[in-house]
C-alpha positions in Angstrom: -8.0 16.7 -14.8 -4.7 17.3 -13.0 -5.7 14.6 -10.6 -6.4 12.1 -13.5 -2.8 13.5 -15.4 -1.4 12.7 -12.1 -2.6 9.2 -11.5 -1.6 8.1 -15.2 1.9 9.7 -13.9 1.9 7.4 -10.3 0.8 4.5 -12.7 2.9 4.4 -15.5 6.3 5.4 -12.8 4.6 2.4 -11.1 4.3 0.0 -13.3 7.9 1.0 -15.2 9.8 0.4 -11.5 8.3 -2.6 -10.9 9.6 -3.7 -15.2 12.9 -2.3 -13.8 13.3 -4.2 -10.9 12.1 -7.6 -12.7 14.7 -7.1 -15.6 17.3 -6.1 -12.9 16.5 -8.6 -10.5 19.9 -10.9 -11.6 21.8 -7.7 -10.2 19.5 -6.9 -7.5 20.1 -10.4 -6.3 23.8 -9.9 -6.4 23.8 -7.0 -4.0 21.4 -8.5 -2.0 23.1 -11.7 -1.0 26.7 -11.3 -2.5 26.3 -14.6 -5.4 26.2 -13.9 -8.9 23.4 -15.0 -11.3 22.7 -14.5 -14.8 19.9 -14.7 -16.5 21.4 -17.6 -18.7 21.6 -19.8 -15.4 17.6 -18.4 -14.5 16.5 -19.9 -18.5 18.3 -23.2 -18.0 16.4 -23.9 -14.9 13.3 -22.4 -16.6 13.6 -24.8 -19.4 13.8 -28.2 -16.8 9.9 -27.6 -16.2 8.4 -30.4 -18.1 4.7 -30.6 -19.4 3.4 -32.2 -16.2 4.7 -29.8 -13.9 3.2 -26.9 -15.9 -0.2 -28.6 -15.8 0.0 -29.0 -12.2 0.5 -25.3 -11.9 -2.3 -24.7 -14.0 -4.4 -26.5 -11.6 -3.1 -25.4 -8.9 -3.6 -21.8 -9.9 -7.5 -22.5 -11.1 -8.6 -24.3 -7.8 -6.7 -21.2 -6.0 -8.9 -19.1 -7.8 -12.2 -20.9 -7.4 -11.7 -21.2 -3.6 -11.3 -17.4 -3.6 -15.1 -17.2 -4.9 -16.4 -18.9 -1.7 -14.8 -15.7 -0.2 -16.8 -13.5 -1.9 -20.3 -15.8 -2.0 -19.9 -16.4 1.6 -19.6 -12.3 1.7 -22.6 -11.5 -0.4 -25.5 -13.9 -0.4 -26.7 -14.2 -4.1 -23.6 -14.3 -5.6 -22.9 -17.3 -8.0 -19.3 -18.3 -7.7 -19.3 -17.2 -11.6 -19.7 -14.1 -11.0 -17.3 -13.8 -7.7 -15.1 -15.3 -10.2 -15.2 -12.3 -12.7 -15.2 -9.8 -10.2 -12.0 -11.6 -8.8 -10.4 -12.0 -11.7 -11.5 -8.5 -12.8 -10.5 -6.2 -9.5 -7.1 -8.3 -9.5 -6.3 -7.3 -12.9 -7.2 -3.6 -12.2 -5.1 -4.2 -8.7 -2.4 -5.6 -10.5 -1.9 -2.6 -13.1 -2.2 0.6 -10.8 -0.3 1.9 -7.6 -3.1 2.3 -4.9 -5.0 -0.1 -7.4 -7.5 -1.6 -4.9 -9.1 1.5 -4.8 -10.2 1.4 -8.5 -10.9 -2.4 -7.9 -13.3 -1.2 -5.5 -15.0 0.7 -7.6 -14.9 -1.6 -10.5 -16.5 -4.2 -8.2 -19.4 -2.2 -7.2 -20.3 -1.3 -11.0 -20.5 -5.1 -11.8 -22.3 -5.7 -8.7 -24.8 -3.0 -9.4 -25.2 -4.1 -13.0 -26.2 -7.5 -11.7 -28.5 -6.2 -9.8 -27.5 -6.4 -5.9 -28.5 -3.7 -3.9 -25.8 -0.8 -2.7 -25.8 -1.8 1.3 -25.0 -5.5 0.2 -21.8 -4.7 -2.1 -20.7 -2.7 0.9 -20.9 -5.4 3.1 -19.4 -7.5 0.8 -16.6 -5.5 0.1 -15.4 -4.9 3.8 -16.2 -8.5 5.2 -13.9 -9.9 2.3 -11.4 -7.1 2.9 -11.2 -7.7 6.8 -10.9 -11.8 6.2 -8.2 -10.9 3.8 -6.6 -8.3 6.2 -6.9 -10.7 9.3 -5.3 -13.6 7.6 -2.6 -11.3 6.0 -2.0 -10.5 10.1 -1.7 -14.3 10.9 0.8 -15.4 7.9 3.7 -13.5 9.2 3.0 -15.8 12.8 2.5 -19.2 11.0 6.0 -18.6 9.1 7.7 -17.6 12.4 5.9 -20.5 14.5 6.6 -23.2 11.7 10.7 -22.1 11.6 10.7 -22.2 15.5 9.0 -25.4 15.4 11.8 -26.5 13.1 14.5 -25.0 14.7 15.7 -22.9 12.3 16.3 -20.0 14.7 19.2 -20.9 16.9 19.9 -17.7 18.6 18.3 -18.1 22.1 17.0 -14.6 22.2 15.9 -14.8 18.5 14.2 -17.5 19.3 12.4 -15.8 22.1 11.5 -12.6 20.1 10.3 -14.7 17.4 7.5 -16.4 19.5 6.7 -13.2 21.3 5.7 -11.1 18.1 4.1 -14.9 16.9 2.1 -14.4 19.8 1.1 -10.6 19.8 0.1 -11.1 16.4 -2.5 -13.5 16.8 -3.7 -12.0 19.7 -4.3 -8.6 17.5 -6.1 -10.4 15.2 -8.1 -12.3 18.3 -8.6 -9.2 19.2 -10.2 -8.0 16.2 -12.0 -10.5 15.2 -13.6 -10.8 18.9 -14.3 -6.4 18.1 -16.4 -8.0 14.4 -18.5 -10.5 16.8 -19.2 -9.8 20.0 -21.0 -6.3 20.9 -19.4 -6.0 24.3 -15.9 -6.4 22.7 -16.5 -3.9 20.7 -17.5 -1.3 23.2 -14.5 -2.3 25.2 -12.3 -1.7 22.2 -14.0 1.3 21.0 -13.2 3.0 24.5 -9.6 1.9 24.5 -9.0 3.5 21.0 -11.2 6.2 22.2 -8.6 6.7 24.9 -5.8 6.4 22.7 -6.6 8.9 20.5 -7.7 11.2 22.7 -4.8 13.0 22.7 -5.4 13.9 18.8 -9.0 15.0 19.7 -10.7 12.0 17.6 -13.1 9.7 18.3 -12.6 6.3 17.3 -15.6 4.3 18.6 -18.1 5.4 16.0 -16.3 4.5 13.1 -15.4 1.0 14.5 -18.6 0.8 15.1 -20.1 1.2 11.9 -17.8 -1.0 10.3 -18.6 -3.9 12.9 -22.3 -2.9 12.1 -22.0 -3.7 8.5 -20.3 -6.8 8.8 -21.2 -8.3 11.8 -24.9 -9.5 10.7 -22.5 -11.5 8.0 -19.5 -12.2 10.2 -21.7 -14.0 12.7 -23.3 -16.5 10.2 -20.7 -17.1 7.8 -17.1 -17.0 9.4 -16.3 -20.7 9.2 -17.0 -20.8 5.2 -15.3 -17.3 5.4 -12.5 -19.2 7.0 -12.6 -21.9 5.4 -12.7 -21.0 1.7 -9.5 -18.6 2.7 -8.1 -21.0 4.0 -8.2 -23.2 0.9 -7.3 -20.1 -1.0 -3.8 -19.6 1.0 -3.0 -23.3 1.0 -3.2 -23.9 -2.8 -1.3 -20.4 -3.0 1.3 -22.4 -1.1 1.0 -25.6 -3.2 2.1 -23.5 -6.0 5.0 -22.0 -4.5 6.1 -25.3 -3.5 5.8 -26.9 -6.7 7.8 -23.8 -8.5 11.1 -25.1 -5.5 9.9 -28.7 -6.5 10.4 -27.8 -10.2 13.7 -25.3 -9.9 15.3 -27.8 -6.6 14.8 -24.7 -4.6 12.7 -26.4 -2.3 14.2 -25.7 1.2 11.7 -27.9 3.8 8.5 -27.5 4.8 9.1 -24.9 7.7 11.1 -22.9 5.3 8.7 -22.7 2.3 6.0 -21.9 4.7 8.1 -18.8 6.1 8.9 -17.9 2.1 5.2 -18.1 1.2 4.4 -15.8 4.3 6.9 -13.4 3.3 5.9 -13.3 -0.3 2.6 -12.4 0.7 3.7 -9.4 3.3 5.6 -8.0 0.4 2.8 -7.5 -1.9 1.7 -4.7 0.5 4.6 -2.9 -0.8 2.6 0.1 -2.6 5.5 1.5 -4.3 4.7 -1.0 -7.1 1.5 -2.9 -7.9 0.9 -5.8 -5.6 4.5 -5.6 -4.9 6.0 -6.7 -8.0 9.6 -7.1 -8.2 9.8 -6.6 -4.4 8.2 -9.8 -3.8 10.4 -11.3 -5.8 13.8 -9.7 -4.2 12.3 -10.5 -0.4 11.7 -14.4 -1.9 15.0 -15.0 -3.3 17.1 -13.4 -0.2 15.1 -15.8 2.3 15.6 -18.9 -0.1 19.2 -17.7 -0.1 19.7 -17.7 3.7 18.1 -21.0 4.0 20.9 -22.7 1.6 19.9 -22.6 -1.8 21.4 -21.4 -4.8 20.5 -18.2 -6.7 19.4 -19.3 -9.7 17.4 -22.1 -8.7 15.8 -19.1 -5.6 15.6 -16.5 -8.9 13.9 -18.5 -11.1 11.2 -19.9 -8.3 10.6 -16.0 -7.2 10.2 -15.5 -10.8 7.5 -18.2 -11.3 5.3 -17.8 -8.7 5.7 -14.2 -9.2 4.0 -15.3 -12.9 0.9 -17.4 -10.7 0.4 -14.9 -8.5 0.2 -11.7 -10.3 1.1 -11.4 -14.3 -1.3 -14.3 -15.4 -3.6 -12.5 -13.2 -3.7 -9.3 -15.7 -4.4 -11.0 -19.0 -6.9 -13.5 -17.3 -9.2 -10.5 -15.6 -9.0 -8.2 -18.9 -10.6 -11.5 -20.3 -12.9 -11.5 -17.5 -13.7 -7.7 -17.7 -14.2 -8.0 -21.5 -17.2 -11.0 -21.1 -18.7 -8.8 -18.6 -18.8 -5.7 -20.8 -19.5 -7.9 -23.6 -22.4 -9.6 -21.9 -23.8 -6.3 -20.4 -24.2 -4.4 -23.8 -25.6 -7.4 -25.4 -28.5 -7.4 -22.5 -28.5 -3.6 -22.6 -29.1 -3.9 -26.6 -31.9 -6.9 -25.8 -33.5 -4.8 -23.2 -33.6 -1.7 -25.6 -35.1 -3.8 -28.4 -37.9 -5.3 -26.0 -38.5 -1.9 -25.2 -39.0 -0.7 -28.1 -41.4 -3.3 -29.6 -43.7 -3.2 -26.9 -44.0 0.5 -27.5 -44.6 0.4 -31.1 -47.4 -2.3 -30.7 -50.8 -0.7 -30.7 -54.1 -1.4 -29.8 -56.3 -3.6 -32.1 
């Protein structure tokens, strides 16, 4: 009970910063990068967006969303890309509402698995190949946005410039790394013997964890990694899309190098666990970098603000719809299966 009490706490504290730092954000903005903005200036560029531009968004956001299924089909063969769709929509909006909420989408995901009949060793396998892809290409955004500003020349400073490719670099090669430990058997060992090593100091052994894990997803990983790849891929790039048409739409748009480092930063900051998918700290980290590439704050504000909407509060009405159907649908079979049940029983022999 006190755990539960607690939790309901962590949530609702949570969820009330995150409020805070939305409705604050003109002020937060101020501090941040020394230019006034009021939310006046944020409504007038709200109210430019004309109906076409609102429909592309929509679009946008629904193709975003059904490339995301191919994650989760390509993760757990059976699955209809209806149902990855639900469960999507469904562990987002659970995600979106709690600190720490991924662990209840977790748990969400494998009672709508389990009530559609998949067995308990696929929805494991499911759940940590998606959650590695999603892991390995959160690694490589950060790289991308650096590589595509030093492609651009953004970064003058010689020894920026330097550092910038270097930790490009060792981030990919991590994830190389990785992925090569998920494949190949002999990577693995080798890995599992250097974290061995490594943590031998603390008197733990790495090796068979790791290689469980790669168990589990490697029979998957092996056969499925380009539509794996591919369908996340699709997923980031229409994420982008959206973010670029919210500049397009505000005349916040910076240039292709710099949208692409915005977009990578937006998505680091949704790790930020002191709020729920990092809202109102996305949206502070995305107006500061649109700020330092030239553009004004009310224009930055409202973009932040919009995809802020695409990416995470649309998200919450749009899975409780999701979870409702799926409760919905499941009584009414529970209710059908009952009432079969129950007439076959009564029926006697002639």
């Amino acid at each position: 009970m006190k755990n539960k009490w607690l939790q309901a706490t962590l949530s609702a504290l949570s969820l009330a910063l995150a409020v805070m730092l939305v409705l604050y954000l003109p002020q937060i903005v101020q501090t941040l990068t020394g230019k006034p903005v009021s939310w006046q200036e944020i409504g007038a560029e709200f109210g430019q967006l004309g109906t076409g531009t609102i429909v592309l968004m929509v679009g946008l956001w629904l193709l975003s969303l059904f490339a995301y299924t191919f994650v989760l089909t390509n993760s757990m063969p059976g699955l209809s890309n209806l149902q990855a769709l639900t469960l999507n929509a469904a562990g987002s909006a659970v995600s979106n509402l709690l600190p720490f909420g991924g662990a209840a989408g977790v748990a969400l995901t494998f009672a709508m698995c389990k009530g559609w009949g998949f067995p308990y060793r696929s929805i494991v396998v499911m759940t940590l190949v998606s959650g590695v892809w999603n892991t390995l290409f959160r690694f490589v955004l950060p790289a991308v946005g650096i590589i595509a500003l030093l492609m651009a020349g953004e970064v003058i400073n010689p020894t920026v410039e330097q550092a910038g490719w270097v930790g490009a670099v060792s981030i990919l090669v991590l994830v190389a790394v990785v992925a090569a430990a998920l494949y190949w058997d002999r990577a693995a060992l080798v890995l599992g013997k250097v974290l061995d090593a490594l943590a031998r100091p603390f008197k733990k052994e790495v090796s068979p964890a790791l290689d469980r894990l790669r168990a589990d997803t490697a029979g998957v990983v092996k056969t499925r990694w380009p539509g794996l790849s591919a369908s996340m891929i699709a997923f980031l790039v229409l994420q982008w899309a959206i973010m670029v048409v919210c500049m397009q739409a505000t005349g916040a748009y910076p240039g292709l190098a710099q949208s692409i480092a915005v977009f990578a930063l937006s998505r680091v900051l949704t790790a930020a666990l002191i709020t729920p998918s990092g809202a109102g700290i996305m949206e502070g980290g995305v107006v500061l970098l649109l700020v330092t590439f030239g553009v004004d704050t009310a224009p930055a504000t409202a973009t932040a603000l919009l995809f802020g909407f695409w990416t995470y509060t649309i998200e919450i009405p749009f899975g409780g719809l999701a979870l409702g159907a799926w409760a919905l649908l499941r009584r009414r079979n529970s209710r059908g299966a009952a009432t079969e049940t129950t007439s076959e029983s009564l029926k006697a022999p002639q």
